[in-house]
N, C-alpha and C positions, 0 to 999 in steps of 0.2 A: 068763830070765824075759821073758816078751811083753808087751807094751802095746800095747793099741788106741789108734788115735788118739782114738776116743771120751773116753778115761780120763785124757788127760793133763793138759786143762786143769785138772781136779778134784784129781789127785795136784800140780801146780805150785799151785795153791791151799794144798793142806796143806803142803809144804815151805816156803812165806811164810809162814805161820801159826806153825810152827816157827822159821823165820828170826826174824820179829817177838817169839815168845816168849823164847827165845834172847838178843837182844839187849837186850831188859827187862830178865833177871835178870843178863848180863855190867856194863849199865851201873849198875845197881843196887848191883855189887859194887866196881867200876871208882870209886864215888864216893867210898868210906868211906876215910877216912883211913886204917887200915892191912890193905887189902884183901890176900889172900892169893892165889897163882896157883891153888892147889888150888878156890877156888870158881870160877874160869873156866874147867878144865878140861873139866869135861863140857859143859855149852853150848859152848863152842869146837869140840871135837871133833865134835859132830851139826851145830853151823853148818860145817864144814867137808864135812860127809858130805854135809848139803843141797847145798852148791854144787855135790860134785863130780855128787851127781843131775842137778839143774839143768842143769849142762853135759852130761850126755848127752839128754836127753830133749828139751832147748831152754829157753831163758828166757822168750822170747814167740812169738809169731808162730803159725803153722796147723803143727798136732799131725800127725805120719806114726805108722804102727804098727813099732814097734823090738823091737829084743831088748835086754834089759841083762842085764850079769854079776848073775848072780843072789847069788854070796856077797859080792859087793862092795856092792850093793843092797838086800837082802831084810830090812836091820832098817831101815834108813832109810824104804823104801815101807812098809812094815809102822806105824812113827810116824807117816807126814806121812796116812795114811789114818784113823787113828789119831786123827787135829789136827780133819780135814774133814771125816768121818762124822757125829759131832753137831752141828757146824756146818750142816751141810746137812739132817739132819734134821728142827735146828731151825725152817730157813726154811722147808720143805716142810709144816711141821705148821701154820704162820702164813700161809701161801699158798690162798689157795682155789683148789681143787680144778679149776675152770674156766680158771683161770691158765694160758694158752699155752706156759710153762715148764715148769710141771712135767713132763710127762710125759719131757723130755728129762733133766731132774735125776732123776727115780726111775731110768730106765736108769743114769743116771752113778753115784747112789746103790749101785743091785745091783751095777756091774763095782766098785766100789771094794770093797765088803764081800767079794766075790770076791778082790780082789787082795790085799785083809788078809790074809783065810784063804789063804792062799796062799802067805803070806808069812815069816808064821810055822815 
């Protein structure tokens, strides 16, 4: 699976998104007097898939265009686009149109809806 460098800041957005939802429902569960391992199973498991993303694509810093294992990948970028699409949409529908941003976020917008379907 290819990634522009275009794309990456946007998919590192959805994988936080993820990360932060994740650790909502883990500490939520994490509180309750007699919490059970089964409810931190699945958040656990996609906050672990997030990182190992993150570690390939980079944490911060200026995006290059990669390749990633795509069966190792393709559910996790398929969620964190998943996370950021209506997030971004949203902002873009609240933004006027004159906004010097936008036109870079509608690009970022189409490669991610690409990279969904794609992903799938």
């Amino acid at each position: 699976m290819r990634l522009d460098q275009t794309i990456i800041a946007g998919l590192r957005q959805g994988l936080l998104t993820l990360l932060a939802a994740d650790a909502e429902t883990m500490s939520g569960a994490l509180v309750t007097r007699d919490w059970q391992v089964q409810e931190i199973a699945a958040p656990r498991a996609r906050t672990e898939r997030c990182w190992a993303l993150l570690d390939a694509i980079g944490w911060a810093g200026a995006a290059v265009t990669l390749e990633l294992d795509a069966e190792q990948h393709r559910a996790t970028v398929g969620e964190a686009c998943a996370a950021i699409v209506p997030l971004l949409e949203g902002w873009l529908a609240e933004t006027p149109a004159e906004d010097p941003r936008v036109p870079a976020r509608l690009a970022v917008l189409e490669s991610l809806r690409e990279l969904a379907a794609n992903a799938r």
